[in-house]
C-alpha positions as a printed NumPy array, in Angstrom:
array([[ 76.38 ,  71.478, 100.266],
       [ 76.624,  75.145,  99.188],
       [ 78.535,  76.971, 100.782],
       [ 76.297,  80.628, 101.713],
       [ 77.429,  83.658, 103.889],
       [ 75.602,  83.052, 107.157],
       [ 76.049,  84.662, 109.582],
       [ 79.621,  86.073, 107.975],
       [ 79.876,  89.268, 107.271],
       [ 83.542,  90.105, 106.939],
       [ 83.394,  91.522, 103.232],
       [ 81.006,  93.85 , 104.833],
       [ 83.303,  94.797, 107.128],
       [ 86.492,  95.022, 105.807],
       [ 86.475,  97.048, 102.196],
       [ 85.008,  99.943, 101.135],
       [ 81.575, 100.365,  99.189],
       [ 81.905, 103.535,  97.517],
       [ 78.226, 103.598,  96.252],
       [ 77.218, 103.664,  99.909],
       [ 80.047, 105.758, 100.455],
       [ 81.477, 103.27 , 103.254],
       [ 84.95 , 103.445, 104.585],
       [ 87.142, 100.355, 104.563],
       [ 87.142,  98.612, 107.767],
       [ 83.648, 100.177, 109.053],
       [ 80.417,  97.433, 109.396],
       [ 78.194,  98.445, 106.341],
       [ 75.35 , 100.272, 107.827],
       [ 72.981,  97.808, 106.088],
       [ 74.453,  95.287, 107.671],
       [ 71.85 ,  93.737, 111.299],
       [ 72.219,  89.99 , 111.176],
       [ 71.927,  90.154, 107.452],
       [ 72.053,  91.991, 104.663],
       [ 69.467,  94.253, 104.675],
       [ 69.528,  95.885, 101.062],
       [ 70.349,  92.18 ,  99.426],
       [ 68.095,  92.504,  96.798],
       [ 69.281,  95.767,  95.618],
       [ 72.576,  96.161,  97.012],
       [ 75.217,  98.03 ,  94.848],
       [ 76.879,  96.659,  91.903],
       [ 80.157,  96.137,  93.811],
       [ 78.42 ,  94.009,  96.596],
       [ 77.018,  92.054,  93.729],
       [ 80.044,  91.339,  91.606],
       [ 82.214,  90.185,  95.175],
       [ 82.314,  86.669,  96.125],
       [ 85.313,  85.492,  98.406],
       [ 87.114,  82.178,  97.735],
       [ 85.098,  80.115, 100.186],
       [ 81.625,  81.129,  98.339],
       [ 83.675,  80.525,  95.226],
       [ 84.113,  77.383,  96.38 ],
       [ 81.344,  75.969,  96.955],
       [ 81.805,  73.19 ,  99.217],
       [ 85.384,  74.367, 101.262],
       [ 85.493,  73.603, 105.076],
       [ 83.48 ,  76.009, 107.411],
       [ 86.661,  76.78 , 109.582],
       [ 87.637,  78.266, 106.184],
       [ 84.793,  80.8  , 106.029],
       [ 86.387,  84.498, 106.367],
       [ 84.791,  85.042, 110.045],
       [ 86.424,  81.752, 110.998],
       [ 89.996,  82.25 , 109.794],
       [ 90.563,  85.556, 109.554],
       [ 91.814,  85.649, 105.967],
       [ 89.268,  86.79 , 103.361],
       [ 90.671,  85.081, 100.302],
       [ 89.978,  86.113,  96.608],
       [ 91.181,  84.243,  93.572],
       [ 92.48 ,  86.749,  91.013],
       [ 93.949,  84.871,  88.167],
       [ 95.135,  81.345,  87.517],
       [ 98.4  ,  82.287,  89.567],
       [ 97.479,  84.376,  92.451],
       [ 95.426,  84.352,  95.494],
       [ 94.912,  87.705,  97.567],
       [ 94.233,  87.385, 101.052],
       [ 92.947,  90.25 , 103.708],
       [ 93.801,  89.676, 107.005],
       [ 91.172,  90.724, 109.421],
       [ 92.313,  92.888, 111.915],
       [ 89.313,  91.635, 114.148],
       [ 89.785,  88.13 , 114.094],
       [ 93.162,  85.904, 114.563],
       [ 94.71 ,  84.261, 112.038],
       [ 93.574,  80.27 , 112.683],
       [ 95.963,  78.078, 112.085],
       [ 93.62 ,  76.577, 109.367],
       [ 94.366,  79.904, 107.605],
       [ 97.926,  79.61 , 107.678],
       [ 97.546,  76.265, 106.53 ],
       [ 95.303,  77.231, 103.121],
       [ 97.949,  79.392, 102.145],
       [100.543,  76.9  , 102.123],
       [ 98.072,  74.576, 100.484],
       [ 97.532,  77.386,  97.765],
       [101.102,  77.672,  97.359],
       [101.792,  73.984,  96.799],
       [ 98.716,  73.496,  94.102],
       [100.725,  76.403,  92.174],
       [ 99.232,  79.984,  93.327],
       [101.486,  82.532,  95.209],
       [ 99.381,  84.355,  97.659],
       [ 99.519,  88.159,  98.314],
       [ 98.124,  89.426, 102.099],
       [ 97.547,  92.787, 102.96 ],
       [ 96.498,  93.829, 106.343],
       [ 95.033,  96.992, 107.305],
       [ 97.009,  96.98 , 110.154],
       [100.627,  96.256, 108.109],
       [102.24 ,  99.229, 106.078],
       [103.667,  96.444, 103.147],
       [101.876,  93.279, 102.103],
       [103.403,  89.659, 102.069],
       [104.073,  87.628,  99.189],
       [103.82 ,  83.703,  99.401],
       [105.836,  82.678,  95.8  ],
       [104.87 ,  79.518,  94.321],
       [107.994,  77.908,  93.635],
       [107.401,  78.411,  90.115],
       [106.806,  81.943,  90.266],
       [108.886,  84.795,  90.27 ],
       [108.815,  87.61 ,  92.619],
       [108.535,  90.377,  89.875],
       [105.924,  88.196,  87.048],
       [103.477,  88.194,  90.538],
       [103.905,  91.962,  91.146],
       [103.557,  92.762,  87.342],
       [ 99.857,  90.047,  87.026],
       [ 99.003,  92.278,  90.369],
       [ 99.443,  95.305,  88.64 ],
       [ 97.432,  94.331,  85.542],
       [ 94.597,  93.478,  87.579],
       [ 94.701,  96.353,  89.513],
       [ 94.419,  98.834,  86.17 ],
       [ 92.021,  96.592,  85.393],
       [ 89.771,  96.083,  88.394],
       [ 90.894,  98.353,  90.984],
       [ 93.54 ,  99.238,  94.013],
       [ 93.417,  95.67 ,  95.71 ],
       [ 97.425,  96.437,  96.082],
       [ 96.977,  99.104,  98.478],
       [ 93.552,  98.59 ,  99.369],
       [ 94.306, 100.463, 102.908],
       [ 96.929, 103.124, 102.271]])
């Protein structure tokens, strides 16, 4: 099985779309049941895909509306996580990030609600070498580091 959005619609949600000129943490306005500009929704919309699309087949209690943790794999070290301020953390949340950490990522979660984000260090990994990848991809890609300041 593939895994597809559904009914989820916490990307929508939770970040900004700047060609629709939509706040972070504001529904999309395009959003009723389903994306209603799919077929030519903005290049930002297109290139996003959360780890549980990513993955293809992951547990459904792992979907972003489920957990509360909208995961996105950055590199081959690092997992970013958004905590939903609408939805409780599950406990099968809390449980993937462990499971990250132990197959050798170090997670980073940022809340919209928190002032500083946490940092979940692979025991290979060092504090600074995460901060410095984060702050390559960032120049690279964009403020996920701050994504709510």
């Amino acid at each position: 099985m593939i895994n597809k959005c559904g009914e989820c619609n916490r990307c929508c949600a939770l970040f900004a779309v700047t060609e629709l000129n939509k706040r972070e943490t504001t529904l999309c306005p395009f959003w009723d049941k389903k994306c209603t500009i799919y077929s030519s929704r903005p290049k930002s919309c297109k290139e996003f895909s959360c780890a549980w699309l990513q993955s293809g087949s992951a547990n459904i209690n792992l979907r972003p509306d489920k957990c509360g943790i909208l995961f996105e794999k950055l590199s081959e070290r690092i997992f970013f996580g958004t905590v939903d301020p609408e939805i409780k953390m599950s406990e099968i949340g809390v449980a993937q990030i462990k499971s990250f950490v132990l197959q050798g990522y170090s997670v980073v979660l940022a809340s919209p609600k928190e002032a500083t984000n946490r940092l979940f260090l692979n025991e290979h990994h060092k504090e600074e070498e995460i901060i410095f990848e984060m702050g390559k991809y960032i120049e690279r890609y964009g403020n996920l580091w701050n994504r709510f300041n």
